[in-house]
C-alpha positions in Angstrom: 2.5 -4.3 -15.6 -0.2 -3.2 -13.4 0.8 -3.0 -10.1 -1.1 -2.7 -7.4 -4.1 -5.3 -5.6 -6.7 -3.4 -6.4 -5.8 -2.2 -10.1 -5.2 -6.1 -10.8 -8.5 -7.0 -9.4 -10.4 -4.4 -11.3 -8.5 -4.9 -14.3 -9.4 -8.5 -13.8 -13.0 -7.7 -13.6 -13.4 -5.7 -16.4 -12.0 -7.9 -18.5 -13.9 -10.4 -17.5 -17.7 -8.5 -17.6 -16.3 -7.4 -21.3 -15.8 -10.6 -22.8 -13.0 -10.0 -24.4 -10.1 -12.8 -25.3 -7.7 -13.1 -23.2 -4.1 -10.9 -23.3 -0.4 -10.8 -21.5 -1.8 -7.7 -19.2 -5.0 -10.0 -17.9 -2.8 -13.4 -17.1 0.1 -10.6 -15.4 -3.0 -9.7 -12.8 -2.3 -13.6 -11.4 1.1 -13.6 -12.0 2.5 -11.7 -8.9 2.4 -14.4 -6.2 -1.1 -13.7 -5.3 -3.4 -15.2 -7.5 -5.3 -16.4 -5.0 -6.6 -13.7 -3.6 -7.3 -11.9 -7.3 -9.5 -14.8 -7.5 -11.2 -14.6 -4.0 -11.3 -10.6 -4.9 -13.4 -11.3 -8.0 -15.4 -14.0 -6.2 -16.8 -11.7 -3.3 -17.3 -9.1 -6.3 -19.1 -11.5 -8.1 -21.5 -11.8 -5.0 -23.0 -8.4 -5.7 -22.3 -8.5 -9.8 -24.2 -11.2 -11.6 -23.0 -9.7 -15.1 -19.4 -11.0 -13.0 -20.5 -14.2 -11.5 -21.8 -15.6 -15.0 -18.6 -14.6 -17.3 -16.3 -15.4 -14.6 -15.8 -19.6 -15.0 -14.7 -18.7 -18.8 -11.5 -17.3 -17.7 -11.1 -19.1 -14.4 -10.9 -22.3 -13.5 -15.0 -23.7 -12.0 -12.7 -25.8 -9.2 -10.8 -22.6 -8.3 -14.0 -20.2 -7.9 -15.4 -23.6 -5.8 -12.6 -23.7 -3.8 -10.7 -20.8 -3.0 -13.3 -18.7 -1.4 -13.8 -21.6 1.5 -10.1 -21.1 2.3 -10.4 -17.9 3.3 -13.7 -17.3 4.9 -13.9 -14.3 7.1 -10.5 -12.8 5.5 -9.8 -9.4 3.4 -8.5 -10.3 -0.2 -6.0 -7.6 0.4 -4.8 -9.5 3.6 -4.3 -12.9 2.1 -2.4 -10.6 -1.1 -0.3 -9.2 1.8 0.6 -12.4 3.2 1.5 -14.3 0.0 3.5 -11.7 -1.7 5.4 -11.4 1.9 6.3 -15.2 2.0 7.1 -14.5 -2.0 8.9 -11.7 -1.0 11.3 -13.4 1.5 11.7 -16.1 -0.4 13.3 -13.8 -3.2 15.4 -11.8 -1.0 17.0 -15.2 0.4 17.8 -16.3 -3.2 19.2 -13.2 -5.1 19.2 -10.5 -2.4 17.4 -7.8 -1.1 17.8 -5.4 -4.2 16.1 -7.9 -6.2 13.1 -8.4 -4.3 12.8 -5.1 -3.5 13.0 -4.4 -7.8 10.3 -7.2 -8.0 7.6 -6.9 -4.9 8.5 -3.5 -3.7 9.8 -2.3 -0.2 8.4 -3.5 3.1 5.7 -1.6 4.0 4.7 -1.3 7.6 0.9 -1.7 8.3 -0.1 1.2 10.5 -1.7 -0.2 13.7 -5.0 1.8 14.4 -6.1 2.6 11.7 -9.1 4.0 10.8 -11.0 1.6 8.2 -12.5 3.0 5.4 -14.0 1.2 1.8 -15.1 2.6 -1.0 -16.3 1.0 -4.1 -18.3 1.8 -7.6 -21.9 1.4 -7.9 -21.8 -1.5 -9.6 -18.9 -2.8 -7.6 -16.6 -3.7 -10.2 -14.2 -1.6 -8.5 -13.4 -1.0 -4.9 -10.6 -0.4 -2.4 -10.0 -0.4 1.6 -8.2 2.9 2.8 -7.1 4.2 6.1 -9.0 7.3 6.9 -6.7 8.5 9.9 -5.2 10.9 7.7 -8.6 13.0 6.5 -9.3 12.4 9.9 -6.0 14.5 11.0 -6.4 17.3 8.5 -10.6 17.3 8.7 -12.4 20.7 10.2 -14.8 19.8 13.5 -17.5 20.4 10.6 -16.2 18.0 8.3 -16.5 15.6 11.3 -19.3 16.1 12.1 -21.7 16.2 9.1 -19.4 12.5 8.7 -20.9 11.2 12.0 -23.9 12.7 10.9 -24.7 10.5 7.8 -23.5 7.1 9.9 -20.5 7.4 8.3 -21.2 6.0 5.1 -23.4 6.1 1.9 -24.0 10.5 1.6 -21.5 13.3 0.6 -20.0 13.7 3.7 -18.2 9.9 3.0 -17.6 10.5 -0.3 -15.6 13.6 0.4 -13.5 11.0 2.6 -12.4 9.0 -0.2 -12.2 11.8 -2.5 -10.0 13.6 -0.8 -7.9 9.9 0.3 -7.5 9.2 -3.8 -4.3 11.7 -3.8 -2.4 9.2 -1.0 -3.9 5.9 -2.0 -3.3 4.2 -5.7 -6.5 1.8 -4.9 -8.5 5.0 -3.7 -7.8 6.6 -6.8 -8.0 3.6 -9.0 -11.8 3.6 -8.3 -12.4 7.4 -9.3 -10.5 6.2 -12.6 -12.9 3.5 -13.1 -16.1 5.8 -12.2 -15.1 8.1 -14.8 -15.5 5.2 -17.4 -18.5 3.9 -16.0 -20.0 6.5 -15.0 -21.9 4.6 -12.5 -21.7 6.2 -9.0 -19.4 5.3 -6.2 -20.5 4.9 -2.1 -17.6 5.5 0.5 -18.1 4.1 4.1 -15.8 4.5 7.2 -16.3 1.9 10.0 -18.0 3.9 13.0 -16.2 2.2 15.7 -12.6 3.1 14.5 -13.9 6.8 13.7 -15.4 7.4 17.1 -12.7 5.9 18.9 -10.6 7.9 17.4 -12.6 11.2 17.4 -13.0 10.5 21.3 -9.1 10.6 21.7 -8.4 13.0 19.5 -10.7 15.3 18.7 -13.7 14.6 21.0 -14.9 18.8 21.1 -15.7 17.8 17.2 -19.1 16.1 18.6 -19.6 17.7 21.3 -21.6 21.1 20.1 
């Protein structure tokens, strides 16, 4: 069973772009309380994929790709994932006990406050994840900073080197690398500057100051 948001969505998605008949492992990647938000996942993907967009309403329902997307304007797929599963979640540690739920959906994970927001997706964005980048932040030289702040934060080798070095703490991180090395299309990392410099001007505001 595939796990994780993002490895469901991009398992989803290549699937889907491949044409092939549907199997157990692409139905299990709706299956885990948060179809939903697979399907608004695919749909935002779909935005910036035509390949996507065409093949996607013969494996998903046309009345679900019309109407799940307006439900959820202006939220993160990952969000609304987090939010079903949770309800899910509590409803199955009511019924048969924490153990179980825990078996099924995993711990509780507690969402870090401040974070640092960080994307990164493949080229052809059949694959992408949202990261914290605190920690590259924590362990980054004042060089590393600043050749970040440099390139706007995004889109040059100073970003990449962000989510490259964030793919040996995040499963989604890392999931795109594994999908760029059968694509071989690319990938673009960006880190939102207002979360980076606020940080950087607590923390570490010497990094910028040379």
């Amino acid at each position: 069973m595939i796990r994780t948001f993002t490895d469901r969505v991009n398992y989803a998605a290549r699937h889907i772009v491949s044409g092939r008949p549907t199997n157990r492992t692409f139905d299990g990647c709706f299956e885990c309380s948060d179809g939903e938000a697979v399907v608004l996942a695919l749909c935002r993907r779909a935005e910036k994929n035509e390949r996507l967009r065409q093949a996607m309403p013969r494996y998903i329902a046309e009345t679900s790709i019309r109407e799940i997307p307006p439900r959820y304007v202006g939220r993160e797929p990952q969000d609304v994932s987090r939010e079903h599963r949770s309800i899910a979640r509590a409803v199955a540690a009511s019924r048969w006990g924490e153990d179980y739920a825990a078996a099924v959906y995993g711990p509780i994970v507690e969402t870090r406050k401040n974070m640092i927001r960080a994307e990164v997706h493949s080229d052809d964005h059949a694959a992408t994840a949202k990261f914290d980048a605190t920690p590259w932040l924590e362990q980054a030289t004042d060089e590393a900073i600043e050749q970040l702040a440099k390139c706007d934060y995004g889109g040059d080798y100073a970003a990449d080197a962000v989510a490259e070095w964030s793919a040996r703490l995040f499963d989604d991180v890392a999931a795109v690398f594994a999908y760029d090395e059968l694509a071989r299309c690319g990938f673009e990392c960006h880190v939102n500057p207002g979360d980076a410099e606020a940080w950087i001007a607590a923390n570490r505001p010497h990094a910028l100051s040379k």
